[in-house]
C-alpha positions as CSV (number, residue, x, y, z in Angstrom):
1,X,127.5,166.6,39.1
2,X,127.1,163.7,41.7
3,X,129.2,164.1,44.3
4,X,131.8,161.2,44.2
5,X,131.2,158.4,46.8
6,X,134.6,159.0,48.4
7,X,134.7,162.6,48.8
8,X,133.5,163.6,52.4
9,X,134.3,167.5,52.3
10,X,132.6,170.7,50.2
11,X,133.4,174.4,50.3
12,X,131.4,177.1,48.4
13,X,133.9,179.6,46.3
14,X,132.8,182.5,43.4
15,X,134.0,183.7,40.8
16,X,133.9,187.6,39.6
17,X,134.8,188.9,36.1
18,X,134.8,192.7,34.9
19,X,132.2,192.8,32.0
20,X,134.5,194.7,29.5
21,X,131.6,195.1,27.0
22,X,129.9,197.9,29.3
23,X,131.2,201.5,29.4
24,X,132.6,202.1,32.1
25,X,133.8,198.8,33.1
26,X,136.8,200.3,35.0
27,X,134.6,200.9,38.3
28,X,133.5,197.5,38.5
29,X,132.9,196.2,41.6
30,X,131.2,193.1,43.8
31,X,130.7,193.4,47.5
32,X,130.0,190.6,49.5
33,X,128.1,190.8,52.7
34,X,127.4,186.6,53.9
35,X,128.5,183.4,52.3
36,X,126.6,180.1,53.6
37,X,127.0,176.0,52.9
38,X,124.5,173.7,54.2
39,X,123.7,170.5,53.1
40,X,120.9,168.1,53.2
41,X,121.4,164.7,54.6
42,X,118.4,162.5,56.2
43,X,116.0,165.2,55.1
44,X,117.3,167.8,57.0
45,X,119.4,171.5,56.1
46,X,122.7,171.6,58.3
47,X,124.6,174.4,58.0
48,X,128.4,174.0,57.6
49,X,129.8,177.5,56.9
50,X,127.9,180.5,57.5
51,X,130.7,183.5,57.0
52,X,129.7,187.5,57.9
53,X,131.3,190.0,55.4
54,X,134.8,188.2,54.6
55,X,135.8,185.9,51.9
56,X,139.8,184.2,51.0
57,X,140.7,184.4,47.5
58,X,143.2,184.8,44.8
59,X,143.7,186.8,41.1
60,X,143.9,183.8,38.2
61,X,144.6,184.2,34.6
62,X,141.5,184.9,32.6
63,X,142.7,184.0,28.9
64,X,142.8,181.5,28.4
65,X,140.0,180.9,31.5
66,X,141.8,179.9,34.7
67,X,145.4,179.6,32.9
68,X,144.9,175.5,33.2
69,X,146.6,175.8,36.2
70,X,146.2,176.9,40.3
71,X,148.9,179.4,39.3
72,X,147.3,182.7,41.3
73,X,148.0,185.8,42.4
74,X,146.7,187.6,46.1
75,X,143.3,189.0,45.8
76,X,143.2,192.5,47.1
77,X,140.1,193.4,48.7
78,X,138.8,196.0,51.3
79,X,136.5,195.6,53.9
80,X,133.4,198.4,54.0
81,X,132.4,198.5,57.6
82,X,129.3,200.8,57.0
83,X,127.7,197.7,54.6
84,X,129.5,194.6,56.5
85,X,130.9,193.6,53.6
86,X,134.2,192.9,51.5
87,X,134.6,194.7,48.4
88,X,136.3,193.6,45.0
89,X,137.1,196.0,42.7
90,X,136.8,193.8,39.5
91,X,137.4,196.4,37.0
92,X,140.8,197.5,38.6
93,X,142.1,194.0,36.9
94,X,140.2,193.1,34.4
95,X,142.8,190.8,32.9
96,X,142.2,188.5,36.1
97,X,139.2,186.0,37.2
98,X,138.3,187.4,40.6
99,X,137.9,183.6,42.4
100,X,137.0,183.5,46.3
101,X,135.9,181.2,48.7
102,X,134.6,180.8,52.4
103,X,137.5,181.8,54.6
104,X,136.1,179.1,57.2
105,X,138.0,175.5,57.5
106,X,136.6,173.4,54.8
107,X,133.3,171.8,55.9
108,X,133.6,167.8,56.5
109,X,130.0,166.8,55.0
110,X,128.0,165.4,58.0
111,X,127.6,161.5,58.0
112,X,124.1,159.9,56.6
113,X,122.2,160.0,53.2
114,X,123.5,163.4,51.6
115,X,121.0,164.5,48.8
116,X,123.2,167.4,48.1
117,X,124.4,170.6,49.1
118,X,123.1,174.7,48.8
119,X,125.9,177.8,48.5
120,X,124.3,181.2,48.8
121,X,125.5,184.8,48.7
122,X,124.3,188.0,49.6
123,X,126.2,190.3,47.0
124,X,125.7,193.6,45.8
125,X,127.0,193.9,41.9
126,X,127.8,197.2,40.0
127,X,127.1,198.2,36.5
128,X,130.5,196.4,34.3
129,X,130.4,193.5,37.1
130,X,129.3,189.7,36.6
131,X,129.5,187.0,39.4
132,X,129.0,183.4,39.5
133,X,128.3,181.2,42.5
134,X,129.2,177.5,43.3
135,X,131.2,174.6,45.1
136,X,133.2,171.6,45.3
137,X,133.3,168.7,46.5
138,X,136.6,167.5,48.4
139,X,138.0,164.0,49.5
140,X,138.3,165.3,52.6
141,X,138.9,168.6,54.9
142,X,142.1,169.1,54.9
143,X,143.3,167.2,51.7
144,X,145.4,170.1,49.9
145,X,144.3,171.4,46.2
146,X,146.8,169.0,43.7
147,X,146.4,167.7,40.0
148,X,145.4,164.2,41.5
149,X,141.9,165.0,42.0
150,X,141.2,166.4,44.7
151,X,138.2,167.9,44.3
152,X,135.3,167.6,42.3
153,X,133.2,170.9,41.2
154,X,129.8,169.8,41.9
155,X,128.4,172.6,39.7
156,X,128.2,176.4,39.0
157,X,125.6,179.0,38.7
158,X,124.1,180.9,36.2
159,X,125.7,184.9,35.9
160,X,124.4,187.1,38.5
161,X,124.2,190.9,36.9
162,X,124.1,194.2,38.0
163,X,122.0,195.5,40.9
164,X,121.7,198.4,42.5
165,X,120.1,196.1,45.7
166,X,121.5,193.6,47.3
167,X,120.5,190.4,46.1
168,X,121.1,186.5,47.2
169,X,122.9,184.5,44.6
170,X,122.3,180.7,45.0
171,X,123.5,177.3,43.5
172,X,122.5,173.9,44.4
173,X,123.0,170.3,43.3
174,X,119.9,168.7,45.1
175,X,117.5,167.2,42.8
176,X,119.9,166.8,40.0
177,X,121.5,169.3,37.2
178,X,119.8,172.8,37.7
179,X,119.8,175.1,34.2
């Protein structure tokens, strides 16, 4: 979705669910080695958040998706020094939507012609895991989260599915809707 002319502010977040069709599901887990925003403005990438091996997050209601409200619980999470890289154990709570985001300050969009903005992440998912990249829009960096409209979800990834590698999930908004 277009980013809204007077929002000047974006951070990345994802979402991780336990797949409870898959045997096994209890195990789940996501680990999360790098998050990065940049954005293209005058035909050129800037990077705005580029995080090593730590995300923020919280635990929200699942059904019905997201409660309808920011009511949340603390996301527990561990830190595997040997991968650099925070682990989730999704299936642990698998009545809960597993929702982080960058723990850097919220990114104030650089000024000029923005044609849009790239989240990437370089996450390793386990058999009974699915994860799901994206990012918002804000009016600005420090404006808090509120029913008024703060922010504006410029879109959302496909699923990402089980690896045994490490692979780079990745959602963008430039050149329009991306299916």
């Amino acid at each position: 979705m277009p980013r809204p002319a007077d929002f000047n502010s974006a951070r990345l977040w994802g979402i991780a669910i336990a797949d409870t069709r898959v045997p096994g599901h209890e195990a789940a887990q996501v680990e999360i080695a790098w998050t990065q925003l940049s954005c293209r403005v005058n035909g050129k990438n800037l990077v705005l958040n580029d995080d090593l091996g730590r995300v923020a997050g919280g635990l929200y209601v699942r059904h019905p998706w997201f409660g309808g409200h920011d009511y949340h619980e603390p996301m527990p999470s561990t830190y595997d020094e040997a991968e650099h890289a925070t682990v989730i154990r999704v299936g642990g709570r698998t009545d809960r939507i597993w929702h982080f985001w960058s723990p850097s300050p919220r990114a104030a969009l650089p000024p000029g012609t923005l044609e849009g903005c790239t989240v990437k992440a370089r996450v390793k998912i386990s058999p009974g895991a699915l994860l799901q990249i994206g990012f918002d829009y804000w009016r600005n960096s420090t404006v808090g989260y509120g029913s008024s409209g703060n922010n504006h979800e410029a879109g959302v990834s496909n699923w990402y599915f089980p690896s045994s590698k490490w692979q780079e999930a990745t959602f963008t908004d430039i050149g329009g809707p991306q299916f």
